[in-house]
C-alpha positions in Angstrom: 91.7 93.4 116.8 90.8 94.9 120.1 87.8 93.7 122.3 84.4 95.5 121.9 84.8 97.5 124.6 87.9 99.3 123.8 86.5 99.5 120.0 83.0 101.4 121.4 85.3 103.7 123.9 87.1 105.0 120.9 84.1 104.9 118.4 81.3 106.5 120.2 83.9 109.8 120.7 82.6 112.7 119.0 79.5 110.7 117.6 76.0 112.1 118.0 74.0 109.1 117.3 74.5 105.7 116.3 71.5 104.1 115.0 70.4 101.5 116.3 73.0 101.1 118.8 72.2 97.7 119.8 72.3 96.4 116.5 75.9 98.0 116.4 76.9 96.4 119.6 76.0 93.1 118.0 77.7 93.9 114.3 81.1 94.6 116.6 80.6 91.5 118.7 80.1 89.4 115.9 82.9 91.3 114.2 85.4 90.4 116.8 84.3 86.5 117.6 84.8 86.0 113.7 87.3 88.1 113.4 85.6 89.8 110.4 86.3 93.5 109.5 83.0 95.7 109.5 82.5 97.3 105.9 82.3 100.9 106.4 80.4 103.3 104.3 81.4 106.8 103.7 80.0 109.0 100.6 81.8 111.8 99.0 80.2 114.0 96.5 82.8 115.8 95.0 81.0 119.3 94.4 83.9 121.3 95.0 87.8 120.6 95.3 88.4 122.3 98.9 88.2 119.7 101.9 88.4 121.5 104.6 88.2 120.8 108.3 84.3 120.0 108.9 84.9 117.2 106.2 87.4 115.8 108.1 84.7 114.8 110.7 83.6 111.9 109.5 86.8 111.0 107.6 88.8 111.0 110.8 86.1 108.1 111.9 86.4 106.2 109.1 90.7 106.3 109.9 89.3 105.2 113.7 87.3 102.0 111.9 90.5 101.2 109.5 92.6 101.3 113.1 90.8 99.4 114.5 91.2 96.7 111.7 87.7 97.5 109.9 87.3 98.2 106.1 87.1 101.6 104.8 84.7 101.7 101.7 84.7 105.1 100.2 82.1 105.9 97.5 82.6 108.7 95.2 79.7 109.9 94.1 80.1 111.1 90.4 76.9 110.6 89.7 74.6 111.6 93.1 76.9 114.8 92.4 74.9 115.4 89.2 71.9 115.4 91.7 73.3 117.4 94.4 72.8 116.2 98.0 69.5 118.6 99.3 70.4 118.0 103.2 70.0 120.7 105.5 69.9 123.4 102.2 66.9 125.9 102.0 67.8 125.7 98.2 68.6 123.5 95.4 72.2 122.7 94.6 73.6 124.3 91.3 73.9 121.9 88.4 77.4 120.7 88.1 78.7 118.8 84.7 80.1 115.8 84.3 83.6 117.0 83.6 83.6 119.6 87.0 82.6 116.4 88.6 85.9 114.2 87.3 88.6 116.8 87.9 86.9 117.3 91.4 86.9 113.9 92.2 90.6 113.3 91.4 91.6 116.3 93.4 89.4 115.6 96.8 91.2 111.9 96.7 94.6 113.4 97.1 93.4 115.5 100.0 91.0 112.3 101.7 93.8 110.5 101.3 95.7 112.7 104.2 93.7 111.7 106.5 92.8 108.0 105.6 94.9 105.1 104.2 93.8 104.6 100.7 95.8 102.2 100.1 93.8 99.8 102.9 90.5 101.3 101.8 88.3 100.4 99.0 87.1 103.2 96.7 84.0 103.0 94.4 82.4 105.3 91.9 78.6 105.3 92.1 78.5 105.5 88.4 80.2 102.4 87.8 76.2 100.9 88.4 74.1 104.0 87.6 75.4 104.5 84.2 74.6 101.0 83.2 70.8 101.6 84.4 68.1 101.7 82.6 64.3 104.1 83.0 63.1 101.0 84.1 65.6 100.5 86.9 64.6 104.3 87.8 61.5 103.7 87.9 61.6 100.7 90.5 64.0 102.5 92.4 61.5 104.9 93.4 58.7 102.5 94.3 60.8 102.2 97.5 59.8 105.7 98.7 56.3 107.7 99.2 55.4 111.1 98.5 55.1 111.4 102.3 58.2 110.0 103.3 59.9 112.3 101.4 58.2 115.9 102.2 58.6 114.8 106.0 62.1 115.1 105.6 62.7 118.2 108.0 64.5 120.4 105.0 62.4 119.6 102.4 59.0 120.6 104.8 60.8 123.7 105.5 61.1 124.8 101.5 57.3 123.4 101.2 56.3 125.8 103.9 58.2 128.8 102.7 56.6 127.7 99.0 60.3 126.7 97.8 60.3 124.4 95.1 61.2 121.3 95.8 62.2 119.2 92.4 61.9 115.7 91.9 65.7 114.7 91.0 66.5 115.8 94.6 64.0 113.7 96.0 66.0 110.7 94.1 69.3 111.7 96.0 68.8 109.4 99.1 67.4 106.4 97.0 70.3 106.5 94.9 72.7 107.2 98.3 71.0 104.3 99.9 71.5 102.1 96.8 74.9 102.6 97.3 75.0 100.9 100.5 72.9 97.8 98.5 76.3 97.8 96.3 78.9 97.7 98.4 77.0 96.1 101.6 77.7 98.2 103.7 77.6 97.4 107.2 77.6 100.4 108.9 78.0 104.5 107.1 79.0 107.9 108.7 77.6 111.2 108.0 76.6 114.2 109.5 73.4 114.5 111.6 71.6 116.5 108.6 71.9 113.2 106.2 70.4 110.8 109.2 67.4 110.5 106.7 69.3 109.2 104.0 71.5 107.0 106.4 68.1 105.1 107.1 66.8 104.7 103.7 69.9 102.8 103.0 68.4 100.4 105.6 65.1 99.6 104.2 67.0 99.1 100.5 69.3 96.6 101.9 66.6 94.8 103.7 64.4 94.4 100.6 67.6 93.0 99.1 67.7 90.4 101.6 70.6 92.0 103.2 71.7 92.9 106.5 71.1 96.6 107.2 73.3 98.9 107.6 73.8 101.1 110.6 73.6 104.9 110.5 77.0 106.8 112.2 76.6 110.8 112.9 78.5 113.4 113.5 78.0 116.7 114.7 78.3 119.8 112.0 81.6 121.6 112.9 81.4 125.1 113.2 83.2 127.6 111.7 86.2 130.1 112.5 83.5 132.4 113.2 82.4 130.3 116.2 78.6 130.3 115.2 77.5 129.0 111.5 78.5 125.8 109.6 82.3 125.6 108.8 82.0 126.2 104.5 84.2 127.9 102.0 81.3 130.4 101.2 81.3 131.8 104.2 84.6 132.0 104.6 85.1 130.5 108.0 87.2 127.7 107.0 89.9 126.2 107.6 91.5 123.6 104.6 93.1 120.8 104.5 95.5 121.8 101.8 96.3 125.3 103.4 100.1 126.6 104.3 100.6 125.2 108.0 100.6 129.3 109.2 97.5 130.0 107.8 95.9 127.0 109.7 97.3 127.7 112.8 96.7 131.3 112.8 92.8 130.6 111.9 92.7 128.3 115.0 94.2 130.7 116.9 91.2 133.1 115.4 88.6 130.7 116.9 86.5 131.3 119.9 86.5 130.6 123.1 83.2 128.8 123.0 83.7 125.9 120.5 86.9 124.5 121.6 85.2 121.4 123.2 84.4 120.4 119.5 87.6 121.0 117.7 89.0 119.1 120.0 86.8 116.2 120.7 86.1 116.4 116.4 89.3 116.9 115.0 92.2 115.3 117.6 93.0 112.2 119.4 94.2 114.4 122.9 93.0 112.5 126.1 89.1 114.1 126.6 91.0 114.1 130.5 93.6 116.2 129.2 91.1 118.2 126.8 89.1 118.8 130.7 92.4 120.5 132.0 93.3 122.8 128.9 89.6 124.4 129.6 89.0 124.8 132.5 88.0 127.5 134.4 91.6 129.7 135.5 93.6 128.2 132.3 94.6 131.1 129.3 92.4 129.9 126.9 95.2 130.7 124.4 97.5 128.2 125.7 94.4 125.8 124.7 94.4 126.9 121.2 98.0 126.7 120.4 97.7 123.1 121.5 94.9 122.5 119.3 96.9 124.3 116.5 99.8 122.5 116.7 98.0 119.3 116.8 95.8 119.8 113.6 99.2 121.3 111.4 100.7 118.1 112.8 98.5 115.8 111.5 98.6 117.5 107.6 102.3 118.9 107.6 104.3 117.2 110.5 105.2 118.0 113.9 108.1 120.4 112.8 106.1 122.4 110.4 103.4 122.7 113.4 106.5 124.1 116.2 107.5 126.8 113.3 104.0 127.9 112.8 103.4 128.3 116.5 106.8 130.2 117.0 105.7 132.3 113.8 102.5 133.1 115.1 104.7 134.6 118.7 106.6 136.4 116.5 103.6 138.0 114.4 101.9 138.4 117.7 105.1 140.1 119.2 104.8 142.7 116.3 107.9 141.4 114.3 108.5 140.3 110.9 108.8 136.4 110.1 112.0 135.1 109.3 111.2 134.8 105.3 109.1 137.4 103.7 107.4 136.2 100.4 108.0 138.6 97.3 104.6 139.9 95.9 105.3 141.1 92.0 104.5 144.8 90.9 104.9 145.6 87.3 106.8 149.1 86.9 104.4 150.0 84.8 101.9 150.4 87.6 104.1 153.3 89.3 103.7 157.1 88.4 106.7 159.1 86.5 108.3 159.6 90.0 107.6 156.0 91.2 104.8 156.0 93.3 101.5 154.7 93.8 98.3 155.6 95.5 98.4 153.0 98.6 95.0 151.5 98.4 96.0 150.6 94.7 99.1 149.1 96.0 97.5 146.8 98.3 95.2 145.7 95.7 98.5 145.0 92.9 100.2 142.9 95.6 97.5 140.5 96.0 97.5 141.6 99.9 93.2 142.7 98.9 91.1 141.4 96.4 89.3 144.7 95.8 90.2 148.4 96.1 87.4 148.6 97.8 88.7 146.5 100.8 92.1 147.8 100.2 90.3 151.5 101.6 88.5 150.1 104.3 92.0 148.3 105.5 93.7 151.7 104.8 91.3 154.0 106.5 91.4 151.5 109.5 94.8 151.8 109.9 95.8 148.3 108.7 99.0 149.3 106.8 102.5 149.4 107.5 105.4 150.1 105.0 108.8 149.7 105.3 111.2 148.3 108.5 110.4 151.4 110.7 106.2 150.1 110.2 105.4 153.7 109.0 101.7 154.0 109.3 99.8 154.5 105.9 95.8 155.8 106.6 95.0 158.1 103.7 94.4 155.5 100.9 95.0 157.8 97.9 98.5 158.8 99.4 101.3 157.9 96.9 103.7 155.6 98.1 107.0 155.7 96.9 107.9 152.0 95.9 111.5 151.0 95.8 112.4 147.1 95.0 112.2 145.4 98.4 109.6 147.5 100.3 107.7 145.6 102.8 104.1 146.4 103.1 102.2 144.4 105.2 98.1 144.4 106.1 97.8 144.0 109.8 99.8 141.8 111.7 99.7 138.4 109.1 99.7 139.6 105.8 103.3 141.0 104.6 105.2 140.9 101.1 108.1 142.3 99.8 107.8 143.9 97.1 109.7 142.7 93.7 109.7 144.7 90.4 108.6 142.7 87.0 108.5 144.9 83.4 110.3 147.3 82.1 110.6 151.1 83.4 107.7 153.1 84.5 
């Protein structure tokens, strides 16, 4: 086990507050003298099956802590999911059931477990105690908390002041989040800075448990491909975990200027020396990004997967074609008597737009190419004559080949 120093240099990176800190300083100290791992706390509410990059925040400081020789403890939380965590949301959380919540849960395991060893880490489901409670047990369970600790939570004063409802089973979510830590005794637990709240109730329930409390870990909410708001699927600034290595590196290379410092203090282990050098002042930002892609498809597909996405992306940058084009289906039957098709229609059969709408915004803009001599298409009711290996692409990273399915037209 390393000394405490060399633990807090690579601990406090990325880390917006640790509270307290000098209680931390002496759970490490003690940690290393007795040689006793740290149990360390991380919740996952499986509401969704995506884990994408702003998950990975805390995640990749839970991997730090098992490095270092500490105990991962991840809780699943089947049944806080049924409550639906309210941090930092100006709404309630839709109802999920009990079944969404088990085939999510088995799925975000298989991505978690790219970026931790689950093997070395323990993993609990917080309905392995909740189910077995009673009323009773709810009911003391929220003698711990007042009325006013509660609505002076920062997003729950905000709903109260814009005459949002605020419902009682969310303001059960950080009791039953802190109980968690009671269970597992957890000596220290990572989130983001919006759950700080709930990182410190776990405290005061451990304490009246005559256990040592825990201590509160936060990271910084990572920002999305769009540079500005909260990396989330439903905004559609994301970047997964799960995706093709291409896709990834091409959405880092979409990223802005302005939060590099983040993706790379958040999501890689690169020297913050070296980090210094790729931005500053003189240096092509873009040779700062490829490093940052190639690290991040490293860590989820490999370093060779990460050199063919970069050379893919020169290539798509150059203007040429990759190497493999995929085939994109198009029943016959879709084609005219004279085998055509009216190009926005096209775009929309091949999967390369969800809507025909988009598909004649993308034509109109003078986003699609057909063909190996990248004839221009703008008029998105022309027909396009469609012969069994025509390659249409939508600007310069979405391209198929076409491949006929069915009978005649």
């Amino acid at each position: 086990m390393k000394d405490v120093a060399e633990q807090l240099q690579i601990l406090r990176r990325g880390v917006e507050q640790i509270v307290p800190e000098a209680e931390f300083l002496k759970k490490l100290e003690r940690s290393v003298r007795e040689r006793r791992p740290l149990r360390v706390k991380y919740g996952i509410d499986p509401t969704g099956i995506d884990v994408h990059l702003g998950h990975t925040v805390p995640l990749r400081k839970l991997r730090q802590f098992q490095e270092l020789g500490h105990t991962a403890v991840i809780i699943i939380g089947n049944y806080t999911a049924l409550v639906g965590d309210p941090s930092g949301r100006d709404e309630t959380r839709a109802r999920l059931t009990k079944e969404q919540v088990e085939a999510n849960a088995r799925d975000y395991l298989a991505q978690v477990g790219k970026i931790i060893n689950l093997d070395q880490a323990e993993v609990h489901h917080n309905g392995d105690w909740f189910s077995k409670w009673s009323f009773l047990d709810v009911l003391d369970l929220t003698r711990r908390m007042t009325l006013g600790q509660i609505s002076a939570r920062e997003d729950f004063a905000k709903r109260i002041a814009d005459e949002k409802p605020v419902y009682l089973h969310e303001c059960l979510y950080p009791l039953m989040q802190g109980w968690d830590s009671v269970e597992i005794q957890a000596d220290v637990e990572l989130g983001g800075t919006e759950q700080l709240f709930s990182l410190l109730v776990a405290r005061d329930l451990q304490q009246s448990q005559g256990q040592e409390p825990q201590i509160a870990m936060t990271m910084p909410i990572l920002v999305g491909t769009d540079g500005v708001r909260r990396m989330g699927k439903s905004l559609g600034n994301y970047i997964g975990v799960g995706e093709a290595p291409e896709n990834q590196f091409g959405k880092v290379m979409s990223v802005p200027d302005e939060p590099m410092r983040q993706y790379f203090t958040l999501l890689t282990e690169l020297p913050m020396a070296e980090v210094d050098r790729l931005l500053a002042p003189g240096v092509n930002p873009r040779d700062a990004k490829e490093v940052l892609g190639k690290s991040i498809v490293a860590q989820y597909h490999g370093e060779a997967a990460a050199d063919r996405a970069s050379s893919e992306f020169r290539r798509r940058a150059a203007g040429e074609d990759p190497d493999e084009i995929p085939d994109a289906p198009l029943d016959r039957s879709k084609l005219d008597p004279e085998g055509r098709i009216p190009a926005f229609v096209l775009l929309k059969e091949l999967g390369l737009e969800t809507s025909t709408s988009n598909a004649r915004r993308v034509v109109e803009g003078g986003g699609m190419t057909i063909d190996v001599d990248r004839r221009p298409i703008t008029d998105p009711k022309q027909p396009i004559a469609v012969a069994d290996g025509l390659i249409v692409r939508v600007g310069k990273r979405k391209i198929v080949r076409v491949r006929f399915v069915g009978g005649p037209a």
